[in-house]
C-alpha positions in Angstrom: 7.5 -25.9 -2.5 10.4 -23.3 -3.2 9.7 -23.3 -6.8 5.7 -23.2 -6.6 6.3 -19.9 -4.6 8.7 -18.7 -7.1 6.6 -19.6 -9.8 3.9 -17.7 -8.6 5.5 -14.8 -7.6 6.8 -14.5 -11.2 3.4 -15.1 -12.6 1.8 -12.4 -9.8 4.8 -9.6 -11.3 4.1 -10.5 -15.2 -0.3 -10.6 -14.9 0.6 -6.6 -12.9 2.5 -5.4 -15.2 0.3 -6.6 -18.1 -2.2 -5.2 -16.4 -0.6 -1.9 -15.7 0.4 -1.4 -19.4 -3.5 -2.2 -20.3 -4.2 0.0 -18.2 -7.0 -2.7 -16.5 -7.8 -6.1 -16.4 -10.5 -7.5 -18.8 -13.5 -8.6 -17.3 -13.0 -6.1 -14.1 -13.4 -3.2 -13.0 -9.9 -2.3 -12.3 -7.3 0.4 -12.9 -3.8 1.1 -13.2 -3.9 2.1 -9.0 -6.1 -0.7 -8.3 -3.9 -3.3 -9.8 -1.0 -1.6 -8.4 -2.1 -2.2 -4.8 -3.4 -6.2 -5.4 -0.4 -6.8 -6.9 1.6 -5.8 -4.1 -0.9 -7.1 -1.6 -0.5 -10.7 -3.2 3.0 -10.8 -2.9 3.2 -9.8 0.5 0.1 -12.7 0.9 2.7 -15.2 -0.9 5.6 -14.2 1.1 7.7 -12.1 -1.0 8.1 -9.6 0.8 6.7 -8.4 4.5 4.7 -5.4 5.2 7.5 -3.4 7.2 9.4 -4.2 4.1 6.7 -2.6 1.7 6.0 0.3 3.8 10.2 1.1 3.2 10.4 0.4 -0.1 7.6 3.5 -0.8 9.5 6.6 -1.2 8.3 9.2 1.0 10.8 12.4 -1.2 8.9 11.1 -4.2 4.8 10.4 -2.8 5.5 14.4 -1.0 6.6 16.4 -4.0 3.8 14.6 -6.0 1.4 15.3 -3.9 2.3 18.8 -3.0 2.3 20.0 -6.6 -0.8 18.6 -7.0 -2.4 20.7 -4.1 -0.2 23.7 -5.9 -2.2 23.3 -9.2 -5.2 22.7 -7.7 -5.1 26.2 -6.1 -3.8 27.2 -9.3 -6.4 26.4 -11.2 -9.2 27.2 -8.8 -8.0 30.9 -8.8 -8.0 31.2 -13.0 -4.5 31.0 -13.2 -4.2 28.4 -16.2 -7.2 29.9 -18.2 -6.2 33.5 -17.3 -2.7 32.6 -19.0 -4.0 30.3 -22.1 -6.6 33.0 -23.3 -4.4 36.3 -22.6 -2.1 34.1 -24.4 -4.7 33.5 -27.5 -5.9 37.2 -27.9 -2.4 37.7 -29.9 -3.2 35.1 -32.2 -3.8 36.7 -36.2 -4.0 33.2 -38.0 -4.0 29.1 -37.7 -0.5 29.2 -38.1 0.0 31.7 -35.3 -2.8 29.8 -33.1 -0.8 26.9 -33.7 2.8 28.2 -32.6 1.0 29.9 -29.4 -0.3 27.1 -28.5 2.3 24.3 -28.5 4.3 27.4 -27.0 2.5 28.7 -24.3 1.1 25.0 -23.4 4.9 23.4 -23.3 6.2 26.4 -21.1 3.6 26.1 -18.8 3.7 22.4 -18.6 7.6 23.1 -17.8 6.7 24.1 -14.3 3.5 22.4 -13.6 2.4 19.2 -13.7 1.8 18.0 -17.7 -1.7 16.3 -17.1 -2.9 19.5 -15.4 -2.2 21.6 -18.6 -3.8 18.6 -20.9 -7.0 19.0 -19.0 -7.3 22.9 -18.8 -6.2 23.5 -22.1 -8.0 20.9 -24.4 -11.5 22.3 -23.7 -10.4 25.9 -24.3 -8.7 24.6 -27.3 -11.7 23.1 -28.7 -14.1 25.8 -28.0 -11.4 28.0 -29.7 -11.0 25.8 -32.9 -15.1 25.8 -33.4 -15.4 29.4 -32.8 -13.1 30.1 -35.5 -14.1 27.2 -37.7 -11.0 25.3 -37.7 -10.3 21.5 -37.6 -9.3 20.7 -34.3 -7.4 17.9 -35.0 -3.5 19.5 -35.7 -4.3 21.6 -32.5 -5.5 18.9 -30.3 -2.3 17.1 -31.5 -0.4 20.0 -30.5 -1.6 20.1 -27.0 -1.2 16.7 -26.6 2.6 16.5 -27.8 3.6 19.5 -26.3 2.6 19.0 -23.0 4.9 16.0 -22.9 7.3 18.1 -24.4 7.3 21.0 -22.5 7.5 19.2 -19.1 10.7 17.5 -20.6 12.4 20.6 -19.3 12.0 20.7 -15.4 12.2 18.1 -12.5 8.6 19.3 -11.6 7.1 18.9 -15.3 6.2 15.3 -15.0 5.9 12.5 -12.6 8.9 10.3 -14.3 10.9 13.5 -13.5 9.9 13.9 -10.0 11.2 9.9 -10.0 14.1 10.7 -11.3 15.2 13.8 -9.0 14.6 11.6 -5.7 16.8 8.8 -6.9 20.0 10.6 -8.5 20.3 14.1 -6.4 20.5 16.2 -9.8 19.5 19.8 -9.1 16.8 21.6 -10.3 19.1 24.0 -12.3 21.1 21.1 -13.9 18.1 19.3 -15.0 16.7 22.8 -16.7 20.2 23.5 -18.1 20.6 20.6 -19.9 17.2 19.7 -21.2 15.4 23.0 -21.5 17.3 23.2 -25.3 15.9 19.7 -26.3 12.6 20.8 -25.3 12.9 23.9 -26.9 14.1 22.3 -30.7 11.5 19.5 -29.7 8.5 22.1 -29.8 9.6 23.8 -33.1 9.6 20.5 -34.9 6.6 19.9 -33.5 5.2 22.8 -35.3 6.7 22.1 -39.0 5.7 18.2 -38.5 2.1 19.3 -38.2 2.2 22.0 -40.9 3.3 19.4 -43.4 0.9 16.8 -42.4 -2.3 19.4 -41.6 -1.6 22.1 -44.5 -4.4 24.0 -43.4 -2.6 25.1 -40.7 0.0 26.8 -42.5 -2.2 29.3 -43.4 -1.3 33.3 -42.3 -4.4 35.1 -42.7 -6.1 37.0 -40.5 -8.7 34.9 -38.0 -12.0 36.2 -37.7 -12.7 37.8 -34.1 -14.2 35.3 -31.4 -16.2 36.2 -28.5 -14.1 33.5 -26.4 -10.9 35.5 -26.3 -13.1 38.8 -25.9 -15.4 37.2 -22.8 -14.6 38.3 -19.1 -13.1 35.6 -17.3 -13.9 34.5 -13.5 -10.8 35.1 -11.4 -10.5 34.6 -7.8 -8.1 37.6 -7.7 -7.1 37.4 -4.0 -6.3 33.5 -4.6 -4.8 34.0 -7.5 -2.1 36.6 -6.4 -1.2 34.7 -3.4 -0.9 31.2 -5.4 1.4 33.2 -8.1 3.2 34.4 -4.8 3.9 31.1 -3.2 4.3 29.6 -6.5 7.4 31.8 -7.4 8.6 31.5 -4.5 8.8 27.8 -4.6 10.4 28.2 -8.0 13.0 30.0 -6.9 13.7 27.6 -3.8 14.3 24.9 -7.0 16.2 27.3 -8.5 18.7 27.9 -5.8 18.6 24.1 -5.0 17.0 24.2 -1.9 15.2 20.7 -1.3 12.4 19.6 -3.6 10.3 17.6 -1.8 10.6 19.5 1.5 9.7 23.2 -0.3 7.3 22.2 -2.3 5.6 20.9 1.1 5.7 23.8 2.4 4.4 25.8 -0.3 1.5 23.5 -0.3 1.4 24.2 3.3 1.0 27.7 3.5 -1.3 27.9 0.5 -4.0 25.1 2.5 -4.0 28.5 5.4 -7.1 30.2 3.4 -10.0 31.3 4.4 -10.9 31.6 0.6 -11.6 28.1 -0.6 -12.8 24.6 1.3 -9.9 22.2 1.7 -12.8 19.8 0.4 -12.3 21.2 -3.1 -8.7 21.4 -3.1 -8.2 17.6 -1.9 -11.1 16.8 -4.4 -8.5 17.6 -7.1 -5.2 15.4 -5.8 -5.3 12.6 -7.8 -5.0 10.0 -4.7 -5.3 7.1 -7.5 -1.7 8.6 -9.0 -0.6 8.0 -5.5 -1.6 5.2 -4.7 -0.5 3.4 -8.0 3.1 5.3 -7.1 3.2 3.7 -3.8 2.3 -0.2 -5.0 4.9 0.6 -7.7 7.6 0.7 -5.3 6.9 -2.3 -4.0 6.7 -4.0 -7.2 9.6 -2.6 -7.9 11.6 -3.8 -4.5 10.2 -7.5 -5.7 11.5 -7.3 -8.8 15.0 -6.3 -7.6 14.9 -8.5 -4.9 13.9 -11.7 -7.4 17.1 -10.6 -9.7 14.1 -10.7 -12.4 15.6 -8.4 -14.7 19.8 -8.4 -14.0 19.5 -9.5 -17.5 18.9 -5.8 -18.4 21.4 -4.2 -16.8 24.3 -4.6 -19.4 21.8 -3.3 -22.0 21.2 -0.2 -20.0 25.0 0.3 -18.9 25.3 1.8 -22.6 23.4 5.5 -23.2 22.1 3.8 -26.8 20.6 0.7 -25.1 19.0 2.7 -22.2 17.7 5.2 -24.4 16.1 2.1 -26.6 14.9 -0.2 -23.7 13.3 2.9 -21.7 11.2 4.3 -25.2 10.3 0.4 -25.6 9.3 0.0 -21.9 7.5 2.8 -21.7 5.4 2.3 -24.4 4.6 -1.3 -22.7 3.9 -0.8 -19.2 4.0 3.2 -19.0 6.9 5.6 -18.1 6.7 6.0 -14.5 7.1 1.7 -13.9 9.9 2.1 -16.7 11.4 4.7 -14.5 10.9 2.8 -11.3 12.2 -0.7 -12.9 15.4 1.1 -14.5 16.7 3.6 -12.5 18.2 0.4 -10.1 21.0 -0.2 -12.5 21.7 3.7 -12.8 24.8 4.5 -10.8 23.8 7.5 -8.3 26.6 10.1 -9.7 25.9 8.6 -13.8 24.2 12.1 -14.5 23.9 11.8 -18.2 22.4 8.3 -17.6 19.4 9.6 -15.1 19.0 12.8 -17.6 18.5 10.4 -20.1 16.3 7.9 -18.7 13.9 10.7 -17.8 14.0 12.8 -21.0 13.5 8.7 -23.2 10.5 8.0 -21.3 9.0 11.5 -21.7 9.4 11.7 -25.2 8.2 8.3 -25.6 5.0 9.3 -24.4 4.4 10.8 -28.2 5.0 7.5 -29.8 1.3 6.0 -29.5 -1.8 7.7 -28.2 -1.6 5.0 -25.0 1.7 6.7 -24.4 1.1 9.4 -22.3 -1.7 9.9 -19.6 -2.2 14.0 -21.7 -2.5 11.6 -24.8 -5.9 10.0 -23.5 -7.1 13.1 -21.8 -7.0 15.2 -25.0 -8.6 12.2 -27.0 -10.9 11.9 -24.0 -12.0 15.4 -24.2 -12.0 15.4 -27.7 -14.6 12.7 -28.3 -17.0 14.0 -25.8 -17.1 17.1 -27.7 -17.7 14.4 -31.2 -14.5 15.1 -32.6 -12.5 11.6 -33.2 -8.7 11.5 -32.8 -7.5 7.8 -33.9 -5.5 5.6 -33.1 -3.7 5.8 -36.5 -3.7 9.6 -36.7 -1.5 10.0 -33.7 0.7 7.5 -34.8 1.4 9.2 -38.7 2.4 12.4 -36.3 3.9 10.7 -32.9 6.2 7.8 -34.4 7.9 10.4 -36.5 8.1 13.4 -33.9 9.6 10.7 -30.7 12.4 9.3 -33.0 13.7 12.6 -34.4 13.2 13.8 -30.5 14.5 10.9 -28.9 17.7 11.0 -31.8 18.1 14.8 -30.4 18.5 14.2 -27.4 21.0 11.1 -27.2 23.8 13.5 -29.6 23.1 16.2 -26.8 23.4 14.5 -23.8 26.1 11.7 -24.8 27.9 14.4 -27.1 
């Protein structure tokens, strides 16, 4: 009877995490939250583990901070903020090269301190309207976005979910975190640039753009909104900065900006992305069956070297997506190992540029791009993301190791 029950708890974890790196289960109507929470439900069914014992493994540092920056960039982008920065941003632009550097740029420093999916959907409609006004193909920019967002958040605990993951669990500060990854982020953006001027030469071109009327139009700002957002939000980043709690400030910045008399809290939760949630809280518990199975021990003398985490975490994450990669891993990751948490986080990042499945901003931007009937394979990506994640990934192993 013991081995029926192990058997089918193993075969419960592998059909989950198929289904999780699918992204759904054929035949149903089922995402990567949905299938999250089923899995867990059926192991807890099967006697893996109790519910007390799922409710503890769910960490409450990492489900706040999430979901506070989410209410953040919802206010955020209700008061204009986003667009108000992308098109002042674009009105300097003279030519497609120069459209090109602002926007991998300007999108990657932005997605530094905000959540990367945010920027991928704000920025890919502005981007396309942008390219047709001025004639342009919108492939090398839409490429642009897409890679730069995940490079760009690379930088900051707060840029990405995988990094949010990865501040709960090892204790690094804010500032450390910036410190040491803000310079991979940095080179990771300028040989963003030259790989798409060599495969896109149009883009390398320097003459002057004709005026558009989209950089010219008025926008709609929700002035009072927006200064007290940019207030709160400053203010936050400077609690980071000064390594004041992460989960527990951004809370409270969330907090104070849900006190408003100028927007219904309707809209604000319309824009939390509660299936992100959810599939972060049945994660966990995969994740405590997993450890508590020994499914995976084989791993850990693989991961105990920098090279061998660095390779594992790209492959996983291209498998079953970054955040379970993160959750999987960071078990065998010694609390105080700094260089080895820095470089779980920055290897699944980057590894979000391999394939256009490998990255949540990846699909948006494609998404977004074929509903405007511009097609951005499969293929395409991969001539410009296989390159672009193993010169980024080999960067960032000599900096962090060396």
């Amino acid at each position: 009877m013991t081995q029926i029950i192990l058997g089918l708890q193993g075969w419960v974890l592998t059909l989950t995490y198929i289904g999780l790196g699918l992204g759904y289960i054929p035949g149903l109507r089922m995402n990567r939250a949905t299938i999250a929470l089923v899995g867990s439900a059926l192991l807890i069914a099967i006697g893996t583990l109790t519910l007390e014992q799922a409710w503890d493994a769910i960490d409450p540092h990492t489900i706040v901070f999430l979901l506070s920056m989410m209410v953040i960039n919802a206010y955020l982008s209700y008061s204009g903020f986003f667009n108000l920065a992308l098109v002042y941003l674009l009105r300097f632009i003279h030519s497609p090269l120069g459209l090109l550097v602002l926007l991998t740029f300007g999108t990657g420093i932005l997605s530094a301190f905000f959540l990367n999916d945010t920027l991928a959907l704000v920025s890919t409609p502005l981007t396309l309207k942008l390219a047709r006004s001025l004639k342009l193909n919108p492939v090398p920019y839409l490429l642009a976005i897409a890679a730069s967002t995940n490079i760009g958040s690379l930088a900051t605990l707060s840029g990405n979910p995988q990094n949010i993951l990865v501040g709960s669990f090892s204790g690094i500060s804010y500032l450390q975190f910036a410190q040491t990854l803000t310079p991979v982020a940095i080179v990771g953006l300028g040989l963003q640039i030259g790989l798409l001027c060599l495969l896109y030469p149009e883009v390398r071109i320097s003459h002057p753009l004709p005026s558009n009327s989209l950089t010219q139009s008025p926008l709609y700002l929700h002035r009072p909104l927006l200064i007290k957002t940019i207030i709160v939000t400053t203010l936050l980043l400077t609690a980071f900065i000064i390594n004041l709690p992460l989960a527990e400030s951004a809370f409270l910045a969330a907090a104070i900006l849900l006190i408003t008399r100028r927007i219904k809290p309707q809209r604000v939760l319309q824009q939390v992305d509660w299936s992100l949630l959810v599939m972060f809280s049945g994660l966990f518990i995969l994740t405590y069956c997993v450890q508590s199975l020994q499914l995976l021990n084989h791993l850990s003398t693989w991961v105990s070297y920098p090279l061998g985490l660095l390779v594992i975490t790209a492959l996983l994450s291209n498998i079953i997506s970054n955040v379970p990669t993160v959750l999987l891993l960071q078990s065998f990751i010694p609390p105080d190992a700094t260089s080895s948490w820095i470089l779980l986080a920055a290897s699944a990042t980057l590894a979000g540029n391999l394939t256009l499945f490998g990255s949540v901003a990846n699909l948006i931007t494609v998404e977004a791009a074929a509903s405007g009937g511009d097609r951005l394979s499969f293929w395409e990506h991969l001539r410009f993301g296989f390159p672009l994640t193993v010169i980024t990934l080999t960067i960032t192993y000599i900096w962090v190791i060396f």
